[in-house]
C-alpha positions in Angstrom: -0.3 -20.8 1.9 3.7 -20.3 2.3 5.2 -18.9 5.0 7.3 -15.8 3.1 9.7 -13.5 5.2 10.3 -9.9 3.7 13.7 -9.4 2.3 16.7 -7.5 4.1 19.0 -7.3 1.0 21.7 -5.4 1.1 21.9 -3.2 -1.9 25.6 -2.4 -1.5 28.8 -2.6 0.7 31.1 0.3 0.5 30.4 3.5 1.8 28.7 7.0 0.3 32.7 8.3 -0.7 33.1 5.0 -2.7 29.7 5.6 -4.5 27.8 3.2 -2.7 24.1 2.5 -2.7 22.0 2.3 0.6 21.3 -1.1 2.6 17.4 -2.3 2.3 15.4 -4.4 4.5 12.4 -5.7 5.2 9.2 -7.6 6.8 7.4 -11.3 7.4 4.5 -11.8 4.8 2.2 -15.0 4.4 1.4 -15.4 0.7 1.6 -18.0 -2.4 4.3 -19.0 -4.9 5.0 -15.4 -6.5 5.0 -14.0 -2.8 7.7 -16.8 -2.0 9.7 -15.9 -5.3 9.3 -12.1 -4.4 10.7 -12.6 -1.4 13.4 -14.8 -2.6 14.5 -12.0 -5.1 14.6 -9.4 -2.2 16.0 -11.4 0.0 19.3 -12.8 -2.2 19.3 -10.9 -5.1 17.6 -11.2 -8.1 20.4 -13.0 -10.7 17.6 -14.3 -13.2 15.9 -10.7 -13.0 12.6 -12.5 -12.7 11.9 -11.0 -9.2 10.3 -8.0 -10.3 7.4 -10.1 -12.4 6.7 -12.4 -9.2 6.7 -9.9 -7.3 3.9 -7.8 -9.6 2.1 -11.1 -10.1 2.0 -11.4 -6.6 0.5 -8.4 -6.0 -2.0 -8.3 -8.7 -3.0 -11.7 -8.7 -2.7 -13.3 -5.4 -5.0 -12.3 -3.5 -2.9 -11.1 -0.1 -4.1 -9.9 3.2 -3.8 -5.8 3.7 -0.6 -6.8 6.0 1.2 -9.5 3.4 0.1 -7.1 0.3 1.7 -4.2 1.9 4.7 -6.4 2.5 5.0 -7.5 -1.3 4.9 -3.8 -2.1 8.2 -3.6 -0.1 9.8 -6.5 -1.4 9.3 -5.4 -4.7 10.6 -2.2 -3.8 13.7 -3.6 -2.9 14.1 -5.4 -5.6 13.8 -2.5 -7.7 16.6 -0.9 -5.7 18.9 -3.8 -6.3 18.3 -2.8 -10.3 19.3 0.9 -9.0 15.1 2.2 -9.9 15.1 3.9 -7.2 11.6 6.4 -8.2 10.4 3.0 -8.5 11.1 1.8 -5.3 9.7 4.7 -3.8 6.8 4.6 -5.4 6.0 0.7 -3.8 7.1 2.0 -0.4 4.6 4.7 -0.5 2.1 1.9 -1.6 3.1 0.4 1.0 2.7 3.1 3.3 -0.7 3.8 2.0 -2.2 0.5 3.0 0.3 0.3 6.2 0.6 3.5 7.7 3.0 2.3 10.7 5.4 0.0 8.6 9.0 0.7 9.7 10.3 -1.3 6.6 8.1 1.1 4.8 9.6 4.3 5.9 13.3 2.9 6.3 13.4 1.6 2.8 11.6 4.9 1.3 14.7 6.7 3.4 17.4 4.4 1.4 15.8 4.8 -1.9 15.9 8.7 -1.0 19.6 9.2 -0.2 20.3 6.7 -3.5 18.2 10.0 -5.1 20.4 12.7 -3.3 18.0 13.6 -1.3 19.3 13.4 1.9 17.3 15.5 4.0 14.3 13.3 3.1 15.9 9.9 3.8 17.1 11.0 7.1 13.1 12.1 8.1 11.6 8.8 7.0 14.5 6.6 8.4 13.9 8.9 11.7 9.9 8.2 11.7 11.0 4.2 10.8 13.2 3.7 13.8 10.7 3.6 16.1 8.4 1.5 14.3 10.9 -1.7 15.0 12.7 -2.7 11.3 13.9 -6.0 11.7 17.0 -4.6 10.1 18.0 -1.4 12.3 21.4 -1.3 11.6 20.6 -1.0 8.1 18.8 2.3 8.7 21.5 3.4 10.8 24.1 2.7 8.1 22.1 4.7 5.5 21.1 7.2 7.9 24.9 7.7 7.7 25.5 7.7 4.4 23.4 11.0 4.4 24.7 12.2 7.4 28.1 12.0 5.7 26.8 13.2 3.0 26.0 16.6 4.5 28.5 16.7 6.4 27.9 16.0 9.5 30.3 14.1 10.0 30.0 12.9 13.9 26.2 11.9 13.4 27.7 9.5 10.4 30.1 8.5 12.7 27.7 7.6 16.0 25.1 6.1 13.5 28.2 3.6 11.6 29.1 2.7 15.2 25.5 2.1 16.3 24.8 -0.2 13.3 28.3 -2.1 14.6 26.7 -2.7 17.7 23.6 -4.1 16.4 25.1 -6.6 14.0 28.8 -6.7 14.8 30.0 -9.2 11.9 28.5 -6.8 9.2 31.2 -5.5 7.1 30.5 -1.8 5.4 29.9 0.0 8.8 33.0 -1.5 10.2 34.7 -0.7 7.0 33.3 3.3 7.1 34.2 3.7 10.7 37.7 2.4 9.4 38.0 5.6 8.2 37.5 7.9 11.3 39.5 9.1 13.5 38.4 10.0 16.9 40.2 12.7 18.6 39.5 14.0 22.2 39.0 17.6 22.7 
């Protein structure tokens, strides 16, 4: 068996005003060589477009503990988000979430593909009931938490949850390029 680490891909760079899609992330899964090439394709991108088959051969064929079969479910998920399917992507993360109810990748990742769908509201609830759940990638879910934010204009959570993903991961680029943008003003 091969040691397979779910993907954190990000989707996109630039913010919700420059039509951006959310950031995805992911979990650590044990499985065999379509696991390992799902993972791969969630992890950097899917060039070949041959991460969507591993990743359903992995899942119907392999067979995969509860845990590493959830997982798959999210790395295929995020692969479909990096071809912009996001009802498909959804659709794996509430696989996912049906065999793993307390999967923060789960929720986090359903959140993204939700505000890619316009439907804020939504993302922010699942990215709020992932949070605490421990993604590997939080500032991603604070980055996409707000892009919705921004989106319905509320304008200082976006702002605290851009600079809360800059403090997780400091050298990460489209936070610190949104909170370019701001201007803070004292009362």
């Amino acid at each position: 068996m091969s040691r397979t680490a779910w993907a954190g891909a990000s989707v996109a760079a630039l913010g919700m005003l420059l039509a951006a899609y959310p950031a995805s992330s992911a979990v650590t899964v044990f499985g065999g060589d379509q696991a390992q090439a799902c993972y791969q394709a969630a992890k950097y991108g899917d060039p070949t477009r041959t991460g969507l088959g591993d990743c359903t051969l992995a899942i119907e064929s392999t067979p995969l503990s509860l845990d590493d079969l959830a997982g798959t479910y999210v790395n295929r998920g995020v692969v479909h988000m990096l071809h912009e399917q996001f009802r498909l992507a959804q659709a794996d993360f509430d696989s996912a979430l049906q065999l793993k109810a307390n999967l923060g990748e789960a929720y986090v990742n359903r959140g993204a593909a939700l505000i890619a769908l316009h439907r804020y509201a939504e993302g922010i609830a699942d990215i709020d009931r992932g949070l605490p759940l421990a993604p590997e990638e939080p500032e991603k879910a604070y980055y996409n938490r707000a892009l919705a934010d921004e989106a319905l204009d509320n304008i200082k959570a976006a702002y605290l949850d851009y600079l809360k993903a800059v403090q997780l991961k400091p050298t990460w680029a489209p936070p610190q390029a949104e909170l370019a943008r701001f201007t803070v003003r004292q009362p």
